[in-house]
DRENDO-1510 file (C-alpha; in Angstrom, 1 decimal, always signed):
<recs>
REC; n; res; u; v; w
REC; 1; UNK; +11.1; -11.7; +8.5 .
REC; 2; UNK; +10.2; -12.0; +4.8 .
REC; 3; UNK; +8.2; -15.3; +5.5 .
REC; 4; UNK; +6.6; -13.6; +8.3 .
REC; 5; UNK; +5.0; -10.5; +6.7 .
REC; 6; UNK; +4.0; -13.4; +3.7 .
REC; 7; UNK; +1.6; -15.5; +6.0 .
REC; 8; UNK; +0.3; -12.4; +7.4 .
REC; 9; UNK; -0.4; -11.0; +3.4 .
REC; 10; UNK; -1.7; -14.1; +3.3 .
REC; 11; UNK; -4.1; -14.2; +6.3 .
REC; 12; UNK; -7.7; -13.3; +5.6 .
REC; 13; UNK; -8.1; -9.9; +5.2 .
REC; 14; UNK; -11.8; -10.5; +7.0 .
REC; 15; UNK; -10.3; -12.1; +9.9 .
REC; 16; UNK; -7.2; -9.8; +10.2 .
REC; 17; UNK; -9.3; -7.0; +10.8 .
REC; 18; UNK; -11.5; -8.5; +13.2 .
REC; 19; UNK; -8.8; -9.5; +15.1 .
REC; 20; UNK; -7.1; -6.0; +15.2 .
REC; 21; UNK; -10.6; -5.2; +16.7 .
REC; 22; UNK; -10.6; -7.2; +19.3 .
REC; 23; UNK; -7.5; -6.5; +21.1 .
REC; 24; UNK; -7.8; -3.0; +20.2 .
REC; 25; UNK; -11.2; -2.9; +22.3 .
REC; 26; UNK; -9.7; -5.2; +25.0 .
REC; 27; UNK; -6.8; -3.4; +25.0 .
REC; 28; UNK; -7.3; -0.3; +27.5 .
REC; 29; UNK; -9.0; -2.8; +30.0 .
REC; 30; UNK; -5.8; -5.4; +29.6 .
REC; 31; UNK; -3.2; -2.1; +29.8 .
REC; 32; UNK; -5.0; +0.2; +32.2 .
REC; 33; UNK; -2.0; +2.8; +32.1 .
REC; 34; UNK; -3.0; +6.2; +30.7 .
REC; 35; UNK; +0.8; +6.8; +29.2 .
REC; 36; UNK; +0.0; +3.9; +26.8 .
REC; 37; UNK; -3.5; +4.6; +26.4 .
REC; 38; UNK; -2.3; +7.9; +25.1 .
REC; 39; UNK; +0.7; +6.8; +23.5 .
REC; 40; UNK; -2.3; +4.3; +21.4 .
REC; 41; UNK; -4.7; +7.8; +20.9 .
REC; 42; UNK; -1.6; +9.6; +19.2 .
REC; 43; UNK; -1.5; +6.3; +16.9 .
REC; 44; UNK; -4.5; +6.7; +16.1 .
REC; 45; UNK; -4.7; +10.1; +15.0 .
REC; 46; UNK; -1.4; +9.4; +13.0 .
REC; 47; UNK; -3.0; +6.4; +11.4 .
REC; 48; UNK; -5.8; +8.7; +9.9 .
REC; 49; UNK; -3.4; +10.8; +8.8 .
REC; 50; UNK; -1.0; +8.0; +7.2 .
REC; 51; UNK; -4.8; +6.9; +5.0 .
REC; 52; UNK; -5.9; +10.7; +4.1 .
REC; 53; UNK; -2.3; +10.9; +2.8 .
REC; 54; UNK; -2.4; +7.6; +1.0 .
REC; 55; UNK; -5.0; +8.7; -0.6 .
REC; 56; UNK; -2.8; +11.2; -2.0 .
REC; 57; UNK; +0.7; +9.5; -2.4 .
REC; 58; UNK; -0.4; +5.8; -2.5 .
REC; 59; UNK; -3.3; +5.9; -5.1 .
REC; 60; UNK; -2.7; +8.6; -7.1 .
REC; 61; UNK; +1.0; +8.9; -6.8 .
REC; 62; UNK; +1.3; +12.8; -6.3 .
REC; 63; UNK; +4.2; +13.6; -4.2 .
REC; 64; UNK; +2.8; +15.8; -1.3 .
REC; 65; UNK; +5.2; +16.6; +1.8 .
REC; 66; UNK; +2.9; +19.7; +3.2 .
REC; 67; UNK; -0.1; +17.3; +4.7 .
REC; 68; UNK; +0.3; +19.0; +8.0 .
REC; 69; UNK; -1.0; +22.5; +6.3 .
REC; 70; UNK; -4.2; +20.6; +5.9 .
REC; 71; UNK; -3.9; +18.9; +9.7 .
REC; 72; UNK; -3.1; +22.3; +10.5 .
REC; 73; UNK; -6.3; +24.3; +9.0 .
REC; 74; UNK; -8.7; +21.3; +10.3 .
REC; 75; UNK; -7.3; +22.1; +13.9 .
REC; 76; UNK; -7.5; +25.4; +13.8 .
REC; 77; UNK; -11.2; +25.5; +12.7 .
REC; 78; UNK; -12.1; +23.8; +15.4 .
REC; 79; UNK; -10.0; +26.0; +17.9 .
REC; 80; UNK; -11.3; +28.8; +16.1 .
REC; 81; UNK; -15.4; +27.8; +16.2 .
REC; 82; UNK; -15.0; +26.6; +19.3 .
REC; 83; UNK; -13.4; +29.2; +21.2 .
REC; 84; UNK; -15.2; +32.2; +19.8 .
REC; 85; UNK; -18.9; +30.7; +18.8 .
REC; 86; UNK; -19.1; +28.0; +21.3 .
REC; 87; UNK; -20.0; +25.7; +18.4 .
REC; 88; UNK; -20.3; +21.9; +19.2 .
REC; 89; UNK; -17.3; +19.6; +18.8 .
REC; 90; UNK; -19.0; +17.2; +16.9 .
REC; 91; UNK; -20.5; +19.7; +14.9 .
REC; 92; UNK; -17.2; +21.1; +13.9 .
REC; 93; UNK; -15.6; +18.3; +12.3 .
REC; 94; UNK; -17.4; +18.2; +8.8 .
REC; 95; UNK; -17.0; +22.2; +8.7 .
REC; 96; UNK; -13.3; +21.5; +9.5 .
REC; 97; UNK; -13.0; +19.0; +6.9 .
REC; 98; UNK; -15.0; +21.0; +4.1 .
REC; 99; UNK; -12.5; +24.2; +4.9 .
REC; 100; UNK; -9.5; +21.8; +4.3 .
REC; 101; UNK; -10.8; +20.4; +1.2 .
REC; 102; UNK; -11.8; +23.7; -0.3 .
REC; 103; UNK; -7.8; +24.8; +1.1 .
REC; 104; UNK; -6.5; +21.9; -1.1 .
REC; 105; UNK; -8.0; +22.7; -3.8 .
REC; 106; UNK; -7.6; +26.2; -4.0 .
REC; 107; UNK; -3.4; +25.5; -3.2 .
REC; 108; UNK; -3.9; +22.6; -5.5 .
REC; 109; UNK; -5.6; +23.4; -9.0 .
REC; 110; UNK; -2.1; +25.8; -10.2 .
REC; 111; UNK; +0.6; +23.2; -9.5 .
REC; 112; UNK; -1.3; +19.9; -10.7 .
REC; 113; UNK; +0.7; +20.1; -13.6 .
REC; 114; UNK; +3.9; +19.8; -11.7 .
REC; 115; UNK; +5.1; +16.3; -11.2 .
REC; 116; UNK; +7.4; +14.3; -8.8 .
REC; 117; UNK; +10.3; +16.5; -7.1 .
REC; 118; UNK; +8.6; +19.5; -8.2 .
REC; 119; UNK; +5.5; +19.0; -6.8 .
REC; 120; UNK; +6.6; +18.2; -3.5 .
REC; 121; UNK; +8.9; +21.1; -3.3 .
REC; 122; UNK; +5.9; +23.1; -3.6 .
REC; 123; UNK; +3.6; +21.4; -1.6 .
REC; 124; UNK; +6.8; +21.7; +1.3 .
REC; 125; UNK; +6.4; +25.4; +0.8 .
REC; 126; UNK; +2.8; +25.7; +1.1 .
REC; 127; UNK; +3.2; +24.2; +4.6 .
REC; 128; UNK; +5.5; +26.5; +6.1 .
REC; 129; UNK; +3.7; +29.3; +4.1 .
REC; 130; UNK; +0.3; +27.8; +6.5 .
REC; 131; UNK; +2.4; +27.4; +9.9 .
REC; 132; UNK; +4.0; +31.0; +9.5 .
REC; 133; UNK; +1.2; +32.7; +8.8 .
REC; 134; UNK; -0.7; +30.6; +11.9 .
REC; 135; UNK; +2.3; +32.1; +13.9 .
REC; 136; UNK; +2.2; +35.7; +12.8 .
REC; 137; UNK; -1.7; +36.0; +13.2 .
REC; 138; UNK; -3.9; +38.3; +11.1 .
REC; 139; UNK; -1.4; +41.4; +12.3 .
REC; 140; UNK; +0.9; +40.2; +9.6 .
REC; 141; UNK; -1.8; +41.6; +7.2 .
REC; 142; UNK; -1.2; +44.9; +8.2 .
REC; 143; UNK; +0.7; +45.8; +5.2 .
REC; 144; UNK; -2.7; +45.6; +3.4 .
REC; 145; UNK; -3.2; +49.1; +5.4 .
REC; 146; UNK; -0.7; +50.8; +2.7 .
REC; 147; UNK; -3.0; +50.1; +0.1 .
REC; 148; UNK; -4.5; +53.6; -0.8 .
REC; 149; UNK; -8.2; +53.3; +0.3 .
REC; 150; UNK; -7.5; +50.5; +3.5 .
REC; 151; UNK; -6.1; +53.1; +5.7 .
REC; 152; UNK; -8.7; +51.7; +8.0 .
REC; 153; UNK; -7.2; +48.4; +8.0 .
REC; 154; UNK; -4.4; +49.3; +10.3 .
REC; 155; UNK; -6.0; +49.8; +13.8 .
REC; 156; UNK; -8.3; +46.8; +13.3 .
REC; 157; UNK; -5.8; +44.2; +11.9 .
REC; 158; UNK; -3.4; +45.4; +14.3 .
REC; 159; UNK; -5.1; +44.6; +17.4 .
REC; 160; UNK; -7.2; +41.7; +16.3 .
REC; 161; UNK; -5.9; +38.0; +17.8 .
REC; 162; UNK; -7.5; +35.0; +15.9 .
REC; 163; UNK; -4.8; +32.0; +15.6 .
REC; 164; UNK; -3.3; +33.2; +18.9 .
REC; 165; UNK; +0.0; +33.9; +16.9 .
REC; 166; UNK; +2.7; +31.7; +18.6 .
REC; 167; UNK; +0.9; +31.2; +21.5 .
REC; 168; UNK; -1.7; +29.2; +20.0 .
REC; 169; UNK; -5.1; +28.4; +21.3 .
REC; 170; UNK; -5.9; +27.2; +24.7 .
REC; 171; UNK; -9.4; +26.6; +26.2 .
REC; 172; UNK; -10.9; +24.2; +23.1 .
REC; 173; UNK; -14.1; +22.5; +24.2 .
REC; 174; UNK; -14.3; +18.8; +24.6 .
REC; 175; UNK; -16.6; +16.5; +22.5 .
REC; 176; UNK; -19.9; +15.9; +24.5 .
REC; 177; UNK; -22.5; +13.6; +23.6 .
REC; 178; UNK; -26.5; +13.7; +25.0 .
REC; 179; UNK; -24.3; +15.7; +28.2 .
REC; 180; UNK; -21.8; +13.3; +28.7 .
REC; 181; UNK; -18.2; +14.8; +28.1 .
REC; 182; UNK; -15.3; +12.9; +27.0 .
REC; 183; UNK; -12.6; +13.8; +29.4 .
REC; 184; UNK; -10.7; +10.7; +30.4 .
REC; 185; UNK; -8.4; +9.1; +28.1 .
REC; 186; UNK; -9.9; +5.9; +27.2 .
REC; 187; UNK; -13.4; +8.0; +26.2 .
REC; 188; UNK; -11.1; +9.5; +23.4 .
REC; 189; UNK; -9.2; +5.6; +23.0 .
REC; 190; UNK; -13.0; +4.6; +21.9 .
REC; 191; UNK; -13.8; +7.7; +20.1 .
REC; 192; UNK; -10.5; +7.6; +18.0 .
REC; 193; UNK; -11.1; +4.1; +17.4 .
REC; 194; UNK; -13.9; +4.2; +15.7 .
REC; 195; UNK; -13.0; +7.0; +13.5 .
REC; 196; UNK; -10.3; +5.2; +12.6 .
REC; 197; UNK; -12.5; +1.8; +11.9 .
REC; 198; UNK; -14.8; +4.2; +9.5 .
REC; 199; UNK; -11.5; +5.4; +8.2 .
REC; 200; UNK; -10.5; +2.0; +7.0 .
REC; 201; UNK; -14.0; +1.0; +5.6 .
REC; 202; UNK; -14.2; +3.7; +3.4 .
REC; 203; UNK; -10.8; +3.4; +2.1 .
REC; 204; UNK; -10.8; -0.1; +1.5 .
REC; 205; UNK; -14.4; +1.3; -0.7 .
REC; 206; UNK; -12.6; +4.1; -2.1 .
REC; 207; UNK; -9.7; +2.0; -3.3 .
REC; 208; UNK; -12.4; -0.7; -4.9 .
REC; 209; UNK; -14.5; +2.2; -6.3 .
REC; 210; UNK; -14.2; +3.6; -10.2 .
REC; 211; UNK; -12.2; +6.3; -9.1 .
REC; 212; UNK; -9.6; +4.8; -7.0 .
REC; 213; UNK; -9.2; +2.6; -10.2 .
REC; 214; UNK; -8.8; +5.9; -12.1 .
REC; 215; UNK; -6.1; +7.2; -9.4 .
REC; 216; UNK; -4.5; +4.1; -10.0 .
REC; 217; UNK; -4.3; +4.8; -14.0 .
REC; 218; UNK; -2.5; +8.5; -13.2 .
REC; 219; UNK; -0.1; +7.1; -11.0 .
REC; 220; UNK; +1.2; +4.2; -13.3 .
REC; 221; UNK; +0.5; +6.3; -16.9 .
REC; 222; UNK; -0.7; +9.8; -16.9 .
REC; 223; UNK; -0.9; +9.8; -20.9 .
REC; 224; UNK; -2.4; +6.5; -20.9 .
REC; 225; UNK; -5.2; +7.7; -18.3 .
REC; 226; UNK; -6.1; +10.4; -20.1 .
REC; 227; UNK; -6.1; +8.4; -23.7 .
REC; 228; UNK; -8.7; +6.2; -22.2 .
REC; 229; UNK; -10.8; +9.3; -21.6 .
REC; 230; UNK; -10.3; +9.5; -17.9 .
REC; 231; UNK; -10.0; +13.3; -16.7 .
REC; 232; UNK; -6.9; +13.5; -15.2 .
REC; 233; UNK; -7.1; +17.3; -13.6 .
REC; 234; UNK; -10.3; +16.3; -11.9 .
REC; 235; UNK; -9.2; +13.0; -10.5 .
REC; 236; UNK; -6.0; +14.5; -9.0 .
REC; 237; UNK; -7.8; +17.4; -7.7 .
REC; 238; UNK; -10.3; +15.1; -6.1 .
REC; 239; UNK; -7.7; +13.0; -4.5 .
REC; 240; UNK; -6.1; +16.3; -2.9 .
REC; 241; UNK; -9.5; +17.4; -2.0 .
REC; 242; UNK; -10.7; +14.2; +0.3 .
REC; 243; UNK; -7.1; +13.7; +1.5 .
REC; 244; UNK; -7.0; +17.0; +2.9 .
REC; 245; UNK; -10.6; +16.6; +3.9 .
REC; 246; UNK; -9.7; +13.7; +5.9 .
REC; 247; UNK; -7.1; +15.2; +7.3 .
REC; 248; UNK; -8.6; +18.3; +9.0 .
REC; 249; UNK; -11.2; +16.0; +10.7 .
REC; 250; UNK; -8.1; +14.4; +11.9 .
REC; 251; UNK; -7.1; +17.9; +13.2 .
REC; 252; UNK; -10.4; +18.7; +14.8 .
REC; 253; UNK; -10.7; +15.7; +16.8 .
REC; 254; UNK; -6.5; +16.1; +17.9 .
REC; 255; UNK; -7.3; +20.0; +19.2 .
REC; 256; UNK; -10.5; +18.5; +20.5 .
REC; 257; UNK; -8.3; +16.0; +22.1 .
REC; 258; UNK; -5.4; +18.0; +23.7 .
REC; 259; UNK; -7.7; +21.9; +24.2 .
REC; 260; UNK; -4.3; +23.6; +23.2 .
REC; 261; UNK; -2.7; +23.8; +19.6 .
REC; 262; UNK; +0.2; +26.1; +18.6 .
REC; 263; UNK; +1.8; +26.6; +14.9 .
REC; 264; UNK; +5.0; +24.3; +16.1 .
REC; 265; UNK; +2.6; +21.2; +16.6 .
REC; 266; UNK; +2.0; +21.5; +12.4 .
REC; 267; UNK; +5.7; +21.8; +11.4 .
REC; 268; UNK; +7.2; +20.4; +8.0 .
REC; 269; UNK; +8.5; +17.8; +10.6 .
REC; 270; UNK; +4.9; +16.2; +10.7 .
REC; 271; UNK; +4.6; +16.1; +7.3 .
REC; 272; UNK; +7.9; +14.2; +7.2 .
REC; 273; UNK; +6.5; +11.5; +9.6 .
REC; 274; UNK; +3.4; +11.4; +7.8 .
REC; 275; UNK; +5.2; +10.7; +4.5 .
REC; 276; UNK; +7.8; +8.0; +6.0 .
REC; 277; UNK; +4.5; +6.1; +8.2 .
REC; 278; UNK; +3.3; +5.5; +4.4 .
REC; 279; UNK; +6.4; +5.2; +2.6 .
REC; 280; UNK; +7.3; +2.8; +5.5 .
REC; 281; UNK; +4.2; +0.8; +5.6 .
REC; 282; UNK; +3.6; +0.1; +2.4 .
REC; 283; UNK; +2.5; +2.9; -0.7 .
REC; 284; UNK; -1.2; +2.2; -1.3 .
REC; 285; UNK; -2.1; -0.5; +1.3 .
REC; 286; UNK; -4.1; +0.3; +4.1 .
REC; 287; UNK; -2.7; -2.7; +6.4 .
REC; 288; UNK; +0.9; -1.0; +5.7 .
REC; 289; UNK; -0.2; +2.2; +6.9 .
REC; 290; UNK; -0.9; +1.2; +9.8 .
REC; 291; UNK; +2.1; -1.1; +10.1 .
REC; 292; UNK; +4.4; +2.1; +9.0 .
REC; 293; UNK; +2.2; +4.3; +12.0 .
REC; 294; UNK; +3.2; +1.5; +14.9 .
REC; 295; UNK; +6.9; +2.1; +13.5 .
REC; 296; UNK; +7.1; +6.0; +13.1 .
REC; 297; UNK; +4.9; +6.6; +16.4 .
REC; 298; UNK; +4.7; +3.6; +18.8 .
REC; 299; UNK; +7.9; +1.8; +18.6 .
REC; 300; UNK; +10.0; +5.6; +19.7 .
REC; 301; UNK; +7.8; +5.1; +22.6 .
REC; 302; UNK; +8.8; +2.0; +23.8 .
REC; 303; UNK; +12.6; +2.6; +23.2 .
REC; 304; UNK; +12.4; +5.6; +25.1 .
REC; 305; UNK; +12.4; +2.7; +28.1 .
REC; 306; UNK; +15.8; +1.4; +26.4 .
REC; 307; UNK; +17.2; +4.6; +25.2 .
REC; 308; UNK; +17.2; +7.4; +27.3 .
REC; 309; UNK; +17.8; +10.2; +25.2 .
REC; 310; UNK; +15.9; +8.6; +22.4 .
REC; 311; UNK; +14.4; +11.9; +21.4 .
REC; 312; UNK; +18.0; +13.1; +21.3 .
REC; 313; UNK; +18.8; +10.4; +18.3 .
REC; 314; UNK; +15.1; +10.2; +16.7 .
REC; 315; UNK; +15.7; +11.7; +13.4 .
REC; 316; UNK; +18.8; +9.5; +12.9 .
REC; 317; UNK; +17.4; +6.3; +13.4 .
REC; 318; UNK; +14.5; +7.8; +11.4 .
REC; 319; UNK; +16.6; +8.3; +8.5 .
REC; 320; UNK; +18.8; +5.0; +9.4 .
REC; 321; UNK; +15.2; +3.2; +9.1 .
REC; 322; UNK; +14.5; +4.8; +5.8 .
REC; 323; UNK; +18.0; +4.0; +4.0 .
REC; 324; UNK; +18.2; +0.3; +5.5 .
REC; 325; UNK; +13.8; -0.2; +4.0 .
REC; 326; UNK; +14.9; +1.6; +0.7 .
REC; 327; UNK; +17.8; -1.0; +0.3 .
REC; 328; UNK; +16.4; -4.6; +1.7 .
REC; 329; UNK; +12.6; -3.7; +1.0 .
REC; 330; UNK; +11.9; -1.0; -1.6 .
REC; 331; UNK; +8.2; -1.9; -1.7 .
REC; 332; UNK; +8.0; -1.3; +2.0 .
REC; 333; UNK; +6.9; -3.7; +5.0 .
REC; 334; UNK; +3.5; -4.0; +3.9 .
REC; 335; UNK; +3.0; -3.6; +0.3 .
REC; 336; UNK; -0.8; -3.5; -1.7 .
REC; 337; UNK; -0.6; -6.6; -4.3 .
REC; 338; UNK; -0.7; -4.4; -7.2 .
REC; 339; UNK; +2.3; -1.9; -5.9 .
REC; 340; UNK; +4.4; -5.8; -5.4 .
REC; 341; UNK; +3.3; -7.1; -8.7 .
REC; 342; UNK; +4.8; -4.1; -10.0 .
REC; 343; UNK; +7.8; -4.0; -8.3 .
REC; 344; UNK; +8.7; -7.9; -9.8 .
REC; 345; UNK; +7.5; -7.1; -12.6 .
REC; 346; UNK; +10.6; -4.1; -12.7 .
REC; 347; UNK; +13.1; -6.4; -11.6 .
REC; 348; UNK; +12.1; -9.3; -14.5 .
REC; 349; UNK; +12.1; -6.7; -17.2 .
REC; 350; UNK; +15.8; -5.5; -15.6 .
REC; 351; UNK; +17.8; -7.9; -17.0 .
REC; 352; UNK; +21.6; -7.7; -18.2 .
REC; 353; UNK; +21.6; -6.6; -21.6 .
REC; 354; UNK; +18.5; -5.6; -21.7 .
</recs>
């Protein structure tokens, strides 16, 4: 297995992605079935997720377990626009985006000076904080109305029905296009797809760019990055911001995708799968991602033909999977270069006596 997962490292990256193209084009015309056509749509969307949050975790090493607050408020625009203003799918994703940016960084700016455990306890709390109040709708607010002066508040927050509460959202509009609608499952397999090739193109950029080099300082020395002048806050902030940003275009095209969202779809559970798919893959590499998405999305789905109560036994074999990688491959299935170099490096220096 080692040896495998070497040639492949070593395989062109060029002509790995190319590849990946082709049978990913081919591949609702080779498997015409609309359960695995879907099953390949819900990889998708998990893939972007897994990069937005690698963003976050693999490049600049912040520990954040509450990305599916940000999937959450993407989704939710969209619902929101859509429903009520009528406002074009397409249209909608960039405002989605910009709202879960500007959520990151408003949740964002008081706790970047919080590191590992700590960090991700709080970012595990802003997530339930998102999907609770998603659940109780603007009447939770009503408490406002004992403030002396917002009387008025009461009557209006009390009967006013924005998120749906636990009912969610039904009746999203599709994407349409110069009048034609995507309604069929392989017109979202295409769309999805290419979201998801930009998705890697501008990563693979990003990660090449100044400022993923700067991410990269944090993460290994935070002291060090800022001796050499680099502005720590700000690059931390920015990684939170186009993570999240990433990920509520993510959620506008999934509520775009199914027409109905609820608060349970974003639970702390999502966030958990989101974490392991880059944990999994491979922290900081793109192919690993994607790797660590086929594990934590795809392959349930095709045990559910073995095991019948798969579902039943998921979050075992979840955290069987994540003991048994932790032990036999620390670094992941697919590591980045750098994260490996690292990781050797570690075990050289650890040497009895030393």
């Amino acid at each position: 297995m080692k040896d495998f997962f070497a040639r492949l490292r070593n395989l062109d990256e060029r002509w790995g992605y190319s590849i990946l193209a082709v049978v990913a084009v081919l591949f609702p015309i080779v498997v015409p079935s609309n359960r695995w056509i879907q099953v390949a749509n819900f990889f998708f969307i998990y893939a972007m997720l897994g990069l937005s949050l690698n963003i976050i975790l693999g490049y600049a090493g912040l520990f954040q377990l509450g990305h599916a607050a940000f999937y959450a408020v993407g989704a939710y625009t969209t619902a929101i626009l859509s429903t009520y203003f009528n406002v074009p799918t397409f249209a909608l994703l960039p405002i989605s985006g910009i709202l879960a940016a500007i959520f990151a960084i408003l949740i964002s700016r008081p706790i970047l000076h919080l590191r590992g455990d700590y960090l991700c306890i709080v970012t595990i709390g802003f997530g339930e904080i998102v999907r609770i109040a998603l659940r109780n709708d603007v009447s939770s607010l009503v408490f406002l109305a004992n403030i002396p002066g917002l009387a008025f508040l009461k009557e209006k927050l009390g009967n006013m029905v924005i998120t749906g509460g636990p009912n969610g959202i039904m009746g999203i509009a599709r994407p349409r296009v110069f009048g034609f609608v995507f309604r069929q499952q392989w017109h979202y397999f295409y769309l999805f797809l290419a979201f998801v090739a930009f998705t890697i193109f501008a990563m693979r950029r990003l990660e090449n760019s100044r400022l993923g080099r700067a991410w990269t300082c944090v993460r290994e020395d935070e002291l060090a990055a800022e001796a050499m002048g680099i502005n720590t806050v700000q690059v931390k902030l920015l990684a939170f911001a186009l993570g999240a940003a990433w990920a509520g275009v993510a959620g506008g095209l999934y509520a775009s995708w199914v027409t109905v969202i609820a608060p349970e779809t974003f639970s702390f559970w999502e966030s958990c799968i989101m974490f392991c798919i880059v944990v999994l893959g491979g922290t900081g590499s793109i192919p690993g991602v994607l790797v660590g998405t086929i594990g934590m999305i795809v392959l349930p789905e095709l045990l559910r033909e073995v095991l019948v109560n798969i579902q039943q036994w998921r979050m075992l074999i979840f955290g069987a999977a994540m003991i048994f990688m932790m032990v036999v491959r620390p670094e992941g299935l697919w590591p980045s270069q750098r994260f490996r170099r690292e990781l050797e490096l570690a075990k050289e220096m650890a040497v009895p006596g030393a």
